[in-house]
C-alpha positions in Angstrom: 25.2 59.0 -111.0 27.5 56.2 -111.2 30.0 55.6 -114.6 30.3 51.9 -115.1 34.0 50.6 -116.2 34.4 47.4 -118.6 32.9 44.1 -116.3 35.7 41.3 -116.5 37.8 39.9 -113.8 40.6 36.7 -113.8 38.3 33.6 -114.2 41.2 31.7 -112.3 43.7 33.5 -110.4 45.3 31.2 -107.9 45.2 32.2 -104.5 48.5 34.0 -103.7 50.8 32.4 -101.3 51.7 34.9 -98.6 55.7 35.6 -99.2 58.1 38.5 -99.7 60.2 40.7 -98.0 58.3 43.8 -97.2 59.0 45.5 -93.8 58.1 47.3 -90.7 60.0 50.0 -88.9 61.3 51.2 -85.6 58.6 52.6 -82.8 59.2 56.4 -83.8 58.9 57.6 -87.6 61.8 60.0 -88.4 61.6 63.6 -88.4 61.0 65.3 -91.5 63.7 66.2 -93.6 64.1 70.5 -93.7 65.2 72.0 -96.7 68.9 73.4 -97.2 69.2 77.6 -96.6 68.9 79.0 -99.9 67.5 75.8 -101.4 65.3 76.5 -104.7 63.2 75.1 -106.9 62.7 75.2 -110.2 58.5 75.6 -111.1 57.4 72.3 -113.1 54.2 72.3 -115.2 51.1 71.7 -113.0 49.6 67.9 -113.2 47.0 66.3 -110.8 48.2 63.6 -108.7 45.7 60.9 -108.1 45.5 58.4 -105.5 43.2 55.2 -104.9 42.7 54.3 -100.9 39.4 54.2 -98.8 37.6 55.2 -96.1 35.0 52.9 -95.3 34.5 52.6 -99.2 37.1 52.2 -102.1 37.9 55.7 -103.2 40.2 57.8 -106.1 41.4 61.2 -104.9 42.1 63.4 -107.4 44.3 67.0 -106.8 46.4 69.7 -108.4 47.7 73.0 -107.1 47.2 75.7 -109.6 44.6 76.6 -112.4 41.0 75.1 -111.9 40.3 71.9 -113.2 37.2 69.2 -113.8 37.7 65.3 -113.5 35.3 62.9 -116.2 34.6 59.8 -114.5 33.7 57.6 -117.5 37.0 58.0 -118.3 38.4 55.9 -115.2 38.7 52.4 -115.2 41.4 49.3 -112.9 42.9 46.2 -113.9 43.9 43.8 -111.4 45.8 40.7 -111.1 46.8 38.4 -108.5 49.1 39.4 -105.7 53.0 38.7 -107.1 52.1 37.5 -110.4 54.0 38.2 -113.5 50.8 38.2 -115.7 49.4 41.3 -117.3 46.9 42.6 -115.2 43.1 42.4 -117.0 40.5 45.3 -116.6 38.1 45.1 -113.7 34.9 46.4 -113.9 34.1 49.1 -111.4 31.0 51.8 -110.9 32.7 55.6 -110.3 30.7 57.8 -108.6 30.2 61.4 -109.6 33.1 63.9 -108.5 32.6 65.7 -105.4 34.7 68.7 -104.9 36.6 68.6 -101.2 35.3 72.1 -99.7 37.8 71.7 -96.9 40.4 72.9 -99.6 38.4 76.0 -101.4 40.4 79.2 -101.4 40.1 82.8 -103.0 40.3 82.2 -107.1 44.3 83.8 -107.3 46.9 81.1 -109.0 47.9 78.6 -106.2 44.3 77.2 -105.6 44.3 73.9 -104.9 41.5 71.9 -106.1 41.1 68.6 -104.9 37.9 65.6 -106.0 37.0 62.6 -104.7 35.3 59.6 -106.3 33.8 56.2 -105.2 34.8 53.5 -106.1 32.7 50.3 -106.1 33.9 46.6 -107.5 30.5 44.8 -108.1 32.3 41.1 -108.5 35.0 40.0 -106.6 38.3 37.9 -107.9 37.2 34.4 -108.9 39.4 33.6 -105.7 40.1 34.8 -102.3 43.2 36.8 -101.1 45.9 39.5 -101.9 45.5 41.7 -105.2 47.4 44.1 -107.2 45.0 46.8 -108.5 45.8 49.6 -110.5 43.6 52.7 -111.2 43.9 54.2 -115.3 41.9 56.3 -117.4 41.6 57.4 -120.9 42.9 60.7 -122.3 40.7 63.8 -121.4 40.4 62.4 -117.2 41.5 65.7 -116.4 40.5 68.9 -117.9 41.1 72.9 -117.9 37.9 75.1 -117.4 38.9 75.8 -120.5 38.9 72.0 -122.4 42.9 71.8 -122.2 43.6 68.7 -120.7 45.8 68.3 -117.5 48.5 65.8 -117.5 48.5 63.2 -114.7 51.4 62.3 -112.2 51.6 58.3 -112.0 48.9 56.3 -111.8 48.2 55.1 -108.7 47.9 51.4 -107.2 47.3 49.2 -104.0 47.3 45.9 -102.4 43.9 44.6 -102.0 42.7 41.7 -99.5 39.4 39.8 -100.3 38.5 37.0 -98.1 37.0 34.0 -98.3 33.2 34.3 -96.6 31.9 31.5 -98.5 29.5 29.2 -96.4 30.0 29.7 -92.8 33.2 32.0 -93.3 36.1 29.9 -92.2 38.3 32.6 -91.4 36.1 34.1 -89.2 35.2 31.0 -87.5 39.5 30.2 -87.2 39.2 33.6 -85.8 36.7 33.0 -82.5 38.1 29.7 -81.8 41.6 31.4 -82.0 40.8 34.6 -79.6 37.2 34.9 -78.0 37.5 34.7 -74.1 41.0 34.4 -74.4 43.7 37.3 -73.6 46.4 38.6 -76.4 49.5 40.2 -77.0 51.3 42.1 -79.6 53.9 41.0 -80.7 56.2 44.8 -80.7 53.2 45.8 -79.1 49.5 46.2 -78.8 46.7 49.2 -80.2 43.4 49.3 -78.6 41.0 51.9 -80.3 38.2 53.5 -79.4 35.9 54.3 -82.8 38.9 54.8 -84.7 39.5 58.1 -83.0 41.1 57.3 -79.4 44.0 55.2 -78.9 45.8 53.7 -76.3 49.3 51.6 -76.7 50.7 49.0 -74.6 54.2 47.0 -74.1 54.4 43.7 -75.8 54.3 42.2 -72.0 50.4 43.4 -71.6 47.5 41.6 -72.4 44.4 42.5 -73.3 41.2 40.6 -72.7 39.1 39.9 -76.2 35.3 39.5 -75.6 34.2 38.7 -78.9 35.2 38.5 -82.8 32.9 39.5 -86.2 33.1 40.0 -89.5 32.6 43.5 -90.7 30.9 43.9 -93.9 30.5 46.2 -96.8 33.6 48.2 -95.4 36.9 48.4 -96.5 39.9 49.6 -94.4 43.3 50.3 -94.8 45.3 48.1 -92.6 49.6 48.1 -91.9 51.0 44.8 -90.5 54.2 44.8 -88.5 53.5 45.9 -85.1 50.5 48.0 -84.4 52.5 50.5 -83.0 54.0 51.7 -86.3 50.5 51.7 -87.7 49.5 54.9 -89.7 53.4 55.6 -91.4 52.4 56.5 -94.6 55.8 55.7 -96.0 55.6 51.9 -94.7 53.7 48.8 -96.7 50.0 49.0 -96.2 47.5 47.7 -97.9 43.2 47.6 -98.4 40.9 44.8 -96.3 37.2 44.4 -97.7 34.6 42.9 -95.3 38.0 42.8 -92.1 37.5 41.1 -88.7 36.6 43.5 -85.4 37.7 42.4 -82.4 36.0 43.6 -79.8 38.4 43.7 -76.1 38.5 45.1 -73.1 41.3 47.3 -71.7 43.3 46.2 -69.7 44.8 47.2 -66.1 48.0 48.1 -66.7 48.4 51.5 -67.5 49.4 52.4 -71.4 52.5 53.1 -72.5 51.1 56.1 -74.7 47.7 57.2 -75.4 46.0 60.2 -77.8 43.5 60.7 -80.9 42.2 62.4 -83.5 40.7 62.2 -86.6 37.5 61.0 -87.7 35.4 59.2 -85.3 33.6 55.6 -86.8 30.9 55.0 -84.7 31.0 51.3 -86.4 34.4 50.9 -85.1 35.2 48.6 -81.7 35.7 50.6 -78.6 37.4 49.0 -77.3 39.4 46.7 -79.9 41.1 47.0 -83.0 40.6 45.1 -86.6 42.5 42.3 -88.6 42.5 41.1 -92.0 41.8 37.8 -91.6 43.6 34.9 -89.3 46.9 35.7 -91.6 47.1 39.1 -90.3 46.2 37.8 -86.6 49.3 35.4 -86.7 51.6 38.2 -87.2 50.0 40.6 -85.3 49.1 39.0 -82.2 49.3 36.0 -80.0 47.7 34.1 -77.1 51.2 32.7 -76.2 52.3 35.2 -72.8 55.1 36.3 -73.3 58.1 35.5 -70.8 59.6 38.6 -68.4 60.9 41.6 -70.6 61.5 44.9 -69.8 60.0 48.2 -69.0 60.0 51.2 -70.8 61.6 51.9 -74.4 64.1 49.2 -73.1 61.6 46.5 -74.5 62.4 47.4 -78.1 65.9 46.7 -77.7 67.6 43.7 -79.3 71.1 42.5 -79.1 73.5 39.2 -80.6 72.4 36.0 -79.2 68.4 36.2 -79.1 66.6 34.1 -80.4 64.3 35.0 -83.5 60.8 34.7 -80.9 62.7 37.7 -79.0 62.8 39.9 -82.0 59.7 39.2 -82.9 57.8 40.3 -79.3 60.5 43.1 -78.9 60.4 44.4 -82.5 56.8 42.8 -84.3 57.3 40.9 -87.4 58.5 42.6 -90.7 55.9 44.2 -92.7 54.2 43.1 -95.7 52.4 40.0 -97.3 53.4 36.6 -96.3 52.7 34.0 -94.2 54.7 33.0 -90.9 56.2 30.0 -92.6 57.8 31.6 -95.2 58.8 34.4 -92.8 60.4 32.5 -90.4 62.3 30.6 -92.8 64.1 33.9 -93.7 67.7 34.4 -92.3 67.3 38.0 -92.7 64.2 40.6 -92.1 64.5 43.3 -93.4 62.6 46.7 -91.3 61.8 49.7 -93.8 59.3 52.3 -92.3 61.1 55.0 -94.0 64.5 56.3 -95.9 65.6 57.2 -92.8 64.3 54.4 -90.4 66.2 51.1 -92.0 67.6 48.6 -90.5 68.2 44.3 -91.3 68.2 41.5 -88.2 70.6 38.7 -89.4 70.1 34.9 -87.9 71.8 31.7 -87.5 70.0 29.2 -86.2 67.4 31.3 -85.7 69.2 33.5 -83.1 70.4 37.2 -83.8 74.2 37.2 -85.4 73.7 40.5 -86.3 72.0 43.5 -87.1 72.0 47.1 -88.8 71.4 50.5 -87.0 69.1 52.5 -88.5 70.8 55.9 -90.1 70.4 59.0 -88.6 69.7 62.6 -90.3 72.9 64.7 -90.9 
């Protein structure tokens, strides 16, 4: 059974020009923070926290730790506006599907259960244009109730970048896409990911290439994607945002052995293996090039950077800052600016597009 929101979206939203200043982060997240001895907390009132991601379909995720609870899906509804824009954002319709309780979470019936939902989430239009989108879930009082009718408050309300792109006609993207790779070998820049079903990975130096057999466009899917380097990929604290309909390159591996390899979570039988995915040719740009790189080192020495190179150095060393803009507007920056994490910042200064200076990220005390 599927709730339908209010059915409006912008009528003309200009395509958003790719700029700002979000960023990537250094190869290895921090470690986790540990609590002072004798540290305490004061209880707080139990809410649900809700969040709005995807797994091969746009999703809401709804939790709390504590007394049970039931979620009402007529209740939800998102607004949306373009990427950047100072406009109020305008409701979008959307279909909710019917809340299905996580099992992997049930517990005996004490206090402390946690109970946690999930809903799908489907957008029958898309934006009157193509590209990057700001769009934030909301509902109406009563969302989240008590066994017993009380309602349950709810933590923020949650929001994400959304990419839609253009397939009109013959798909342009896609087409820049196979002229751009297919038959040809790439590298990435701060690194390369090739995948196997989403499940198996294997990473290689900035200096390897890897052999791409083929490119397509992937529809009625929708994928969480990081840009930056591949290699930081997955940080939860770094800018990511949602693709619909994203590109699959399919590759081959190549013969140099991986700098590191492993796995796990769920398997997509849908996904490349080998290969990886991409936006559209935006994200390949700063992803990934065709260009071979000249010698670098081996090792965690390739990540280094030092006064005096040149911006292209950074870039292949480091991968480009993360977040939403183009390589034009990036590379007219005279600072980037990596954020993976509180504890994993650092700023790359240039002048004349050569390294005057940089920061180191901080350490934990």
């Amino acid at each position: 059974m599927l709730a339908t929101c209010a059915q409006s979206a912008p009528s003309s939203s200009p395509a958003p020009e790719p700029s700002g200043s979000y960023s990537s982060g250094s190869f290895t997240p921090p470690p986790a923070r540990r609590r002072p001895r004798g540290a305490w907390f004061a209880p707080r009132p139990q809410s649900a926290d809700v969040g709005f991601g995807a797994q091969g379909a746009f999703e809401v995720g709804v939790s709390s730790f504590g007394k049970k609870f039931t979620v009402d899906p007529t209740k939800l509804h998102f607004a949306i506006r373009p990427w950047n824009a100072t406009a109020a954002p305008v409701p979008f319709g959307a279909q909710i599907g019917a809340p299905v309780l996580d099992r992997s979470f049930d517990q005996a019936r004490p206090p402390g259960t946690l109970t946690s939902y999930h809903l799908t989430v489907v957008f029958p239009t898309r934006p009157a244009r193509p590209g990057m989108y700001d769009v934030t879930a909301e509902a109406d009082p009563g969302f989240a109730r008590y066994d017993d009718g009380t309602e349950l408050p709810v933590g923020s309300w949650p929001r994400a970048d959304v990419y839609w792109p253009d397939e009109a006609g013959s798909d342009a993207g896609l087409r820049t896409a196979r002229d751009a790779l297919e038959n040809r070998t790439v590298y990435g820049y701060g690194g390369i990911v090739v995948t196997c079903h989403a499940s198996l990975y294997s990473t290689y130096l900035a200096d390897v290439g890897v052999p791409v057999r083929s490119v397509e466009r992937r529809h009625n899917t929708v994928e969480r994607m990081w840009t930056g380097p591949m290699t930081s990929r997955g940080n939860e604290q770094a800018y990511s945002f949602l693709a619909v309909d994203p590109l699959v390159v399919h590759a081959e591996y190549p013969s140099a052995k991986w700098f590191s390899t492993g796995g796990g979570g769920p398997t997509d039988g849908d996904a490349p293996c080998p290969g990886f995915t991409l936006a559209d040719p935006w994200h390949i740009g700063l992803t990934i090039t065709t260009t071979k790189p000249p010698p670098l080192p081996g090792g965690d020495a390739q990540f280094t950077i030092a006064v005096g190179m040149s911006r292209d150095d950074v870039a292949r060393r480091r991968g480009y800052p993360q977040g939403y803009f183009s390589r034009a507007s990036l590379d007219a920056q005279s600072v980037w600016e990596y954020d993976d994490a509180l504890m994993d910042q650092y700023k790359v200064t240039f002048s004349n597009d050569r390294v005057a200076s940089f920061t180191v990220p901080p350490r934990m005390p």
